[in-house]
C-alpha positions as CSV (number, residue, x, y, z in Angstrom):
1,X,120.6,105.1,87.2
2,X,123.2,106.9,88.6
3,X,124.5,106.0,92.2
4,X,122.5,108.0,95.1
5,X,119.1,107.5,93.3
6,X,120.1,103.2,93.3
7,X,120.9,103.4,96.8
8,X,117.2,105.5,97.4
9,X,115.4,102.9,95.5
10,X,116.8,100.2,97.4
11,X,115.8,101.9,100.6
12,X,112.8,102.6,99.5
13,X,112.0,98.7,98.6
14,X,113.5,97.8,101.7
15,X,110.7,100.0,103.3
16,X,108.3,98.7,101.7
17,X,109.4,94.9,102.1
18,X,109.5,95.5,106.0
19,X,105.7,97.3,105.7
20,X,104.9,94.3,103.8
21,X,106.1,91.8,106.3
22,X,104.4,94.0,108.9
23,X,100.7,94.4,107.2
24,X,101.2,90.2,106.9
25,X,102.0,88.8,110.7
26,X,99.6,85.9,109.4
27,X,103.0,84.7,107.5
28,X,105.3,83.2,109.8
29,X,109.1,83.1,110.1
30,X,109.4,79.2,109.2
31,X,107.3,79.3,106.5
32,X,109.3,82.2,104.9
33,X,112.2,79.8,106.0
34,X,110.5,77.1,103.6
35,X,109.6,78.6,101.1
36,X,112.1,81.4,100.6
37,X,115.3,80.7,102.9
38,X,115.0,83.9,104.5
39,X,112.6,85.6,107.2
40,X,112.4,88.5,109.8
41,X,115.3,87.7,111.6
42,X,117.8,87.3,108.3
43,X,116.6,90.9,107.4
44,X,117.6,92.2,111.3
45,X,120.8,90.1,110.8
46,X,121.2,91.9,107.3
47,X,120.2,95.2,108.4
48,X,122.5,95.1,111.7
49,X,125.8,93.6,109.2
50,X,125.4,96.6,106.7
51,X,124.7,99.4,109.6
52,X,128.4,97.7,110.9
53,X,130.0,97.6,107.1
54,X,129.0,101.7,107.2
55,X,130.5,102.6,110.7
56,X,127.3,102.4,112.6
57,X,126.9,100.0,115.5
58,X,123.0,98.6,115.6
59,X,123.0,95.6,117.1
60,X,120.7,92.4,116.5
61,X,118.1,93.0,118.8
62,X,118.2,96.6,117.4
63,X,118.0,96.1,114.0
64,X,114.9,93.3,115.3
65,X,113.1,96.3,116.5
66,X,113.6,98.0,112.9
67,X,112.3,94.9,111.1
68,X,109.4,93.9,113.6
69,X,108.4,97.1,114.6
70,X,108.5,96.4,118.2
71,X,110.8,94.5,120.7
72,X,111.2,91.1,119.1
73,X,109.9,89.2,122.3
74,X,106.7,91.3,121.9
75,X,106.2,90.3,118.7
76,X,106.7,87.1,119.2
77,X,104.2,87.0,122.2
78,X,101.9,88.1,120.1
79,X,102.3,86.8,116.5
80,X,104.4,83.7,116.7
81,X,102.7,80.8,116.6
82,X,104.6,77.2,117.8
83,X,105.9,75.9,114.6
84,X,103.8,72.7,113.6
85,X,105.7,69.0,112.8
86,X,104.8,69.5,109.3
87,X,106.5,72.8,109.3
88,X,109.2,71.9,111.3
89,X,109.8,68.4,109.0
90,X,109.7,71.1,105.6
91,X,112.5,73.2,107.4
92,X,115.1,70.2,108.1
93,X,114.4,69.3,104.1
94,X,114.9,72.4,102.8
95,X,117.6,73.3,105.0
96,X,119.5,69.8,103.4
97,X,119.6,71.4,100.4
């Protein structure tokens, strides 16, 4: 695979990962946390780090609005439930990995 058609794959999967994540608001941030050591914000953090690496200044709450699809602080109103102890006692383990 040659160069430019790697770099349109990989945009397209990270696409579709972000319509994924969108069609599935059920799944919340800790338990991607918990189970995968990554969620919404990681990809904005990601997203926002390469857009810098390749001259182009997005910032966090930008790159947010990319990932979520709205301001974060609407999405969160809206689709954020308060983390349970259970989820919240599974983060601090995993995160002592």
């Amino acid at each position: 695979m040659d160069k430019q058609t790697q770099t349109e794959v990989e945009a397209a999967v990270f696409r579709r990962l972000v319509e994924h994540l969108d069609a599935n608001k059920d799944v919340q941030n800790i338990d991607l946390m918990i189970l995968a050591d990554f969620c919404r914000n990681c990809l904005a953090k990601w997203y926002s780090a390469a857009a810098s690496e390749h001259g182009a200044d997005i910032d966090y709450e930008a790159a947010r609005e990319v990932v979520y699809k709205m301001p974060y602080s609407e999405w969160k109103e809206k689709h954020q439930l308060p983390a349970t102890d259970e989820q919240l006692e599974k983060l601090a383990a995993r995160q002592k990995k």
